[in-house]
C-alpha positions in Angstrom: -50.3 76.0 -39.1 -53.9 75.4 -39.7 -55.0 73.7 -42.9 -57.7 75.0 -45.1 -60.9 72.5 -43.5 -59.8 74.3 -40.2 -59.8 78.2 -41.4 -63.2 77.4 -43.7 -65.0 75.7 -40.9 -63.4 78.5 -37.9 -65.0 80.9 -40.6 -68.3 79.4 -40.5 -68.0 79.2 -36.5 -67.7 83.0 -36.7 -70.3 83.7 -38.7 -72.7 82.2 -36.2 -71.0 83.1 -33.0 -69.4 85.9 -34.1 -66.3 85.7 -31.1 -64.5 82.9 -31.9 -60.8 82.3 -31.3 -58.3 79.3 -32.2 -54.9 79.4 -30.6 -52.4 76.7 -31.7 -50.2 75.1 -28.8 -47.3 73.7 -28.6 -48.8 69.6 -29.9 -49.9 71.3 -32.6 -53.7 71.0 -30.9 -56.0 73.8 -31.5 -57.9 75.6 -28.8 -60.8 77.2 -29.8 -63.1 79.6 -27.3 -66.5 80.7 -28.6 -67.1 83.7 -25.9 -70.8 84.6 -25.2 -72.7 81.4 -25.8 -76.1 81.6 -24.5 -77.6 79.3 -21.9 -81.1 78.3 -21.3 -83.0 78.6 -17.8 -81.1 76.3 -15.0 -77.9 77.6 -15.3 -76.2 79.9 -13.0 -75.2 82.3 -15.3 -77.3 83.2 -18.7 -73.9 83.3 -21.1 -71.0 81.3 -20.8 -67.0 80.6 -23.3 -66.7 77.4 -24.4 -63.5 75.7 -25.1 -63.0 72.8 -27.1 -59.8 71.6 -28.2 -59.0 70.4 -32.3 -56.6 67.4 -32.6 -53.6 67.8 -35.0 -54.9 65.0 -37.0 -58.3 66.7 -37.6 -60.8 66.5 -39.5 -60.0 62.7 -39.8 -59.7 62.6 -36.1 -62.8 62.7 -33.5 -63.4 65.8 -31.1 -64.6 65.0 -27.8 -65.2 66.8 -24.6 -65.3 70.3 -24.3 -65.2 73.2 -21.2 -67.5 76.0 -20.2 -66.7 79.0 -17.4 -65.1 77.2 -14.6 -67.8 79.1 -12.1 -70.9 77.4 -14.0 -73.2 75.5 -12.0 -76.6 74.5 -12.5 -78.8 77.4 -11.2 -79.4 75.4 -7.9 -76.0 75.6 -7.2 -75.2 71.8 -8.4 -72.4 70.6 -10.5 -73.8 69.3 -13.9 -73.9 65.6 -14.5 -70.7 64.5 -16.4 -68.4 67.6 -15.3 -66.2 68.2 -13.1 -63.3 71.0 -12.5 -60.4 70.0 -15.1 -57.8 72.9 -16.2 -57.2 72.6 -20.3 -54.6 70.3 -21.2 -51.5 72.3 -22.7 -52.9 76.1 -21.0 -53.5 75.0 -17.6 -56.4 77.3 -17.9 -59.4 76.3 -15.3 -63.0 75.4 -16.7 -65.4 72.9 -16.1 -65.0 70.1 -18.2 -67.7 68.1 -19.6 -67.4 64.5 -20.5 -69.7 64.9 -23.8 -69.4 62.7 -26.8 -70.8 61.9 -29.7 -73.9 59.6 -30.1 -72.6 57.8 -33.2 -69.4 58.1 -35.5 -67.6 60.3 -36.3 -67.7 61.4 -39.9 -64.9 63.9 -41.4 -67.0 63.7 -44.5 -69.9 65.1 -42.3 -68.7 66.2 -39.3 -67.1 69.9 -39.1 -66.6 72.4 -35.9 -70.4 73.3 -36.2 -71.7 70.1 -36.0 -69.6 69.5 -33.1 -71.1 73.1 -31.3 -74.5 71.4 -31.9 -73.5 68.6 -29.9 -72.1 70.8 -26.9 -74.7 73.0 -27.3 -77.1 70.2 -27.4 -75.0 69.1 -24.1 -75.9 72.9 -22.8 -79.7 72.9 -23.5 -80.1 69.6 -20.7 -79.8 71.8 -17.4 -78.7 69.2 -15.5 
């Protein structure tokens, strides 16, 4: 069952996304998918989901990594530095996994679901 931080901070993910969904498995790990997230030039594809899982023990525990369309390449045809083809622990589903993490701490005082879309979509804005 999701606690309160999570449903007012999935709410805020909605509101600037709009298609966002959480699914909780088995661990009690959330997966959430935020469809349509758009990509700048130097990607293969102009949109891509994102995936991004949320630890039982959230918000007091870190996020880290996430995972875009399992097709996505750099618009060359490359693989993106730090990625590689990893299914989603729990759903087996294929994506591309990045190995993305924060720069500093993480703060559950400061820290929610959006500021951890800024960091992947920080991630997505470095074609490469």
């Amino acid at each position: 069952m999701m606690n309160v931080i999570v449903k007012r901070q999935l709410a805020q993910l909605r509101e600037r996304f709009g298609q966002v969904e959480a699914v909780t498995l088995g661990s009690g790990t959330l997966l959430v998918t935020v469809a349509g997230v758009p990509l700048p030039p130097g990607w293969s594809a102009p949109v891509t989901s994102v995936r991004f899982l949320v630890p039982p023990a959230y918000p007091f525990a870190a996020l880290d990594c996430f995972w875009a369309d399992v097709g996505l390449t750099l618009a060359g045809g490359g693989a993106p530095r730090a990625s590689a083809a990893n299914p989603i622990p729990e759903v087996g589903q294929p994506g591309l996994w990045f190995s993305w993490h924060l720069t500093g701490p993480w703060d559950p005082n400061r820290d929610t679901l959006s500021s951890w879309m800024n960091t992947i979509l920080d991630r997505l804005r470095q074609a490469a």
